[in-house]
C-alpha positions as a Markdown table, in Angstrom:
| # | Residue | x | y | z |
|---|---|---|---|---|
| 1 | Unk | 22.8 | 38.7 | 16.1 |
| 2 | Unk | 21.3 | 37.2 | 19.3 |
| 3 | Unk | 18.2 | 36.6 | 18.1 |
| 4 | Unk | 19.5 | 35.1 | 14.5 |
| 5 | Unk | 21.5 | 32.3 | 17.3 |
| 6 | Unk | 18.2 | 32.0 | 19.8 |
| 7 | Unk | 15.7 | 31.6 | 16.6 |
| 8 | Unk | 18.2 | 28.9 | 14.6 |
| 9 | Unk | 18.7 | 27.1 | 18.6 |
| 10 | Unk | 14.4 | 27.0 | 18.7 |
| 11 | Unk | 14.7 | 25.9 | 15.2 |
| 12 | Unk | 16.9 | 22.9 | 15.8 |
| 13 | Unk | 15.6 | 22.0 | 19.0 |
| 14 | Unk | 12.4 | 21.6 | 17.3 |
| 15 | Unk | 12.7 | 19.5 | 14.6 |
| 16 | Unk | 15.2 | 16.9 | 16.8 |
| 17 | Unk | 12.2 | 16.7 | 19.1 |
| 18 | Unk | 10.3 | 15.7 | 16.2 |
| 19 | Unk | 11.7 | 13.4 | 15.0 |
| 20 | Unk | 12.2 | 11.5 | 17.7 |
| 21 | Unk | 8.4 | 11.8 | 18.3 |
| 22 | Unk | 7.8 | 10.1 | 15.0 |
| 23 | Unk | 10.3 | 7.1 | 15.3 |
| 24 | Unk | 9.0 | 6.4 | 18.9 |
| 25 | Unk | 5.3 | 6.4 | 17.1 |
| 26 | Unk | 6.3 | 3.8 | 14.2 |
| 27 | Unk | 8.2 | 1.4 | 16.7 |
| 28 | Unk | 5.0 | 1.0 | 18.8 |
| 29 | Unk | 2.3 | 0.5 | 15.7 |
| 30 | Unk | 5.1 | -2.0 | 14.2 |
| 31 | Unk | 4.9 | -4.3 | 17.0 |
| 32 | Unk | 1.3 | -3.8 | 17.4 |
| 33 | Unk | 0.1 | -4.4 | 14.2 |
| 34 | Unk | 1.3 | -8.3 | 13.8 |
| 35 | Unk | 0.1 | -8.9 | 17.1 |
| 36 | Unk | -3.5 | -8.1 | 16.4 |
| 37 | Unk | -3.7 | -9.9 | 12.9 |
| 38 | Unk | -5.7 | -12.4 | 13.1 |
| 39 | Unk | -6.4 | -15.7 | 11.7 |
| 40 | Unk | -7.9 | -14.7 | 8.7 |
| 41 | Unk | -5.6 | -12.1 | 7.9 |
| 42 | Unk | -2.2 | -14.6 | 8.1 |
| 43 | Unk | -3.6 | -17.5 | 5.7 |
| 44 | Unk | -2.9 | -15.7 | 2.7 |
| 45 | Unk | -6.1 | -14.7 | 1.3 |
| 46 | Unk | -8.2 | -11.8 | 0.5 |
| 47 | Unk | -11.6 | -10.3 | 0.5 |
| 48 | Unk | -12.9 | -9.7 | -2.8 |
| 49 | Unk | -16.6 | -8.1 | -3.0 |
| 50 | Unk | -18.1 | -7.5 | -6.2 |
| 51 | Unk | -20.6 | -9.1 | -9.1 |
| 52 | Unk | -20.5 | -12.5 | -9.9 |
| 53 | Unk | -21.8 | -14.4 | -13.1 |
| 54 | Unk | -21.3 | -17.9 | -14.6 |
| 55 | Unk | -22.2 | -18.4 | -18.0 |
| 56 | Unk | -21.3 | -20.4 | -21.1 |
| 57 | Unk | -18.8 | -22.1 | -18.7 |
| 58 | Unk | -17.1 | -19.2 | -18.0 |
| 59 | Unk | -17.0 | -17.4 | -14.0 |
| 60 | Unk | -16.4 | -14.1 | -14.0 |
| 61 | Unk | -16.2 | -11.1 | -10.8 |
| 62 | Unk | -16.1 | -7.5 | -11.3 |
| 63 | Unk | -14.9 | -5.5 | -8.3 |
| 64 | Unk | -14.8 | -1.5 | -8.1 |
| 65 | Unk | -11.4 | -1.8 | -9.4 |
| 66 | Unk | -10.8 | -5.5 | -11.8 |
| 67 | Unk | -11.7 | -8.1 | -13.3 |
| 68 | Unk | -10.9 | -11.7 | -12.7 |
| 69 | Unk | -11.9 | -15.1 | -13.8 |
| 70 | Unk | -12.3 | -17.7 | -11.3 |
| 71 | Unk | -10.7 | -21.4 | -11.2 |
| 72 | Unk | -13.4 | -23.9 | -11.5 |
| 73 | Unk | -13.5 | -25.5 | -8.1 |
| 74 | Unk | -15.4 | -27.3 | -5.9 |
| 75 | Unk | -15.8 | -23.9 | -4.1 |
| 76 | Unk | -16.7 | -22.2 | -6.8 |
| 77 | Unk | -19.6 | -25.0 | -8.0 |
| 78 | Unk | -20.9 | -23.9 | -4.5 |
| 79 | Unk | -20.7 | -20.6 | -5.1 |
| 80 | Unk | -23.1 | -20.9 | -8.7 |
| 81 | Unk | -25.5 | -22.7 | -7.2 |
| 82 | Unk | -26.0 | -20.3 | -4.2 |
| 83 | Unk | -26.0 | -17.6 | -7.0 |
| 84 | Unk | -28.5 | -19.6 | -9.5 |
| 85 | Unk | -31.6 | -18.6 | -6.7 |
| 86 | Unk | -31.0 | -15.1 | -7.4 |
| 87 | Unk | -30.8 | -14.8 | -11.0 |
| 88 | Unk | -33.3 | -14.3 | -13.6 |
| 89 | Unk | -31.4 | -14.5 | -16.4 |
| 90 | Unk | -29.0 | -17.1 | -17.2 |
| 91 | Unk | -26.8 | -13.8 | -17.8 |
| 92 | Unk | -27.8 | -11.8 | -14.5 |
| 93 | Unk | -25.1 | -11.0 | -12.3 |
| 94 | Unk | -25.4 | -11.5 | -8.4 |
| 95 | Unk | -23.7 | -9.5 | -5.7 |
| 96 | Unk | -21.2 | -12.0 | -4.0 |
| 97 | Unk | -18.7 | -11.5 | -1.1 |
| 98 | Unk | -15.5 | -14.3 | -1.1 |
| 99 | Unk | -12.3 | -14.8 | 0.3 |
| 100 | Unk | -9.5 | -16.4 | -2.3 |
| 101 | Unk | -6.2 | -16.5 | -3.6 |
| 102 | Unk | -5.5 | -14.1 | -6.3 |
| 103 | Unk | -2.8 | -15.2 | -8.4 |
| 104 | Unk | -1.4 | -14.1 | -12.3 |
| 105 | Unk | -0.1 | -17.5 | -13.3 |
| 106 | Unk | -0.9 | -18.7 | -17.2 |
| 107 | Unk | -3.5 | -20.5 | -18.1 |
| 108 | Unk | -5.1 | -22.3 | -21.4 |
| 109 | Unk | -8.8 | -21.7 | -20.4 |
| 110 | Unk | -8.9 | -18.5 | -18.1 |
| 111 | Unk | -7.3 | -15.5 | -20.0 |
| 112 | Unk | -7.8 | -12.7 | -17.7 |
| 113 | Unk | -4.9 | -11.5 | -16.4 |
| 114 | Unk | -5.9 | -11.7 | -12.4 |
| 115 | Unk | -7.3 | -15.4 | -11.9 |
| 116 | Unk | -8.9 | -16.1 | -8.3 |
| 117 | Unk | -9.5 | -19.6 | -6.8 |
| 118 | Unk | -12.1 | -19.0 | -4.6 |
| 119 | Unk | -11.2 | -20.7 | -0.5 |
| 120 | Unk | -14.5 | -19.2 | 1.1 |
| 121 | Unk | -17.8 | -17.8 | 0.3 |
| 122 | Unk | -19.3 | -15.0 | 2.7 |
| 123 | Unk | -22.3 | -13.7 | 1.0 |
| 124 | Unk | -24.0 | -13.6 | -2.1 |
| 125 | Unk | -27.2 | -11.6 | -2.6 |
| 126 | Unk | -29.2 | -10.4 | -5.7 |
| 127 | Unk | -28.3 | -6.8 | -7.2 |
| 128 | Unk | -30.4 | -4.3 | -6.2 |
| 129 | Unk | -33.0 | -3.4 | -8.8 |
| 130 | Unk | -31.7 | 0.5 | -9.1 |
| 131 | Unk | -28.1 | -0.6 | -9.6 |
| 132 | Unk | -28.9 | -2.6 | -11.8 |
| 133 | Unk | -27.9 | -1.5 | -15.6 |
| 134 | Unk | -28.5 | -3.7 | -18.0 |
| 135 | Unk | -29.5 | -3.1 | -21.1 |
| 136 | Unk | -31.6 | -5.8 | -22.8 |
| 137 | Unk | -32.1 | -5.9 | -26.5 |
| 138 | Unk | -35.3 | -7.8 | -28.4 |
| 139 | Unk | -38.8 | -8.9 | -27.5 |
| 140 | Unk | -40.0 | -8.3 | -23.9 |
């Protein structure tokens, strides 16, 4: 009987101690976390890295995980001439990095469901020969 009453008192002591080990933890990372946001990370937009191509008037980015079409912009004029260098196709995609506003509203011209007007442009680069897997059809 006494150790039934000393194991359930171990037992209870230990998870109230724990407990109050997490809620100290989540009050300190709360208030640490807005504090070191920084510029970038308050104006609303977000890093999108993936392949980029304009064609037939239409611009296009594939991420790892979707698809959007892009709002023709001054930004994004910017952004197709930086990628014309590095294609050799009028179809080749290029490797871009951008920051933008992603946003689902309707539109006549753009029917992907995502849409992104693009705000910045960090990189854009050619694909790298091995990752790239195209398959081209006719005379070579």
């Amino acid at each position: 009987m006494k150790r039934l009453l000393f194991t359930t008192l171990v037992f209870i002591a230990f998870i109230s101690c724990k407990n109050e080990a997490k809620s100290e933890q989540t009050e300190d990372t709360g208030t640490s976390k807005t504090e070191e946001r920084t510029a970038k990370q308050n104006d609303g937009l977000t890093l999108l890295k993936g392949q980029f191509v304009f064609y037939d008037g239409a611009a296009v980015l594939q991420t790892h995980a979707n698809i959007y079409g892009l709002f023709l912009t001054d930004k994004l004029k910017e952004l197709i001439q930086l990628a014309e260098k590095h294609k050799k196709e009028p179809t080749d995609m290029v490797q871009v990095e951008i920051r933008g506003k992603i946003t689902n509203q309707k539109d006549e011209k753009i029917l992907w469901e995502n849409k992104v007007e693009v705000a910045e442009i960090l990189s854009v680069k050619p694909i790298p020969e091995d990752e790239n897997n195209v398959v081209k059809l006719g005379e070579q």
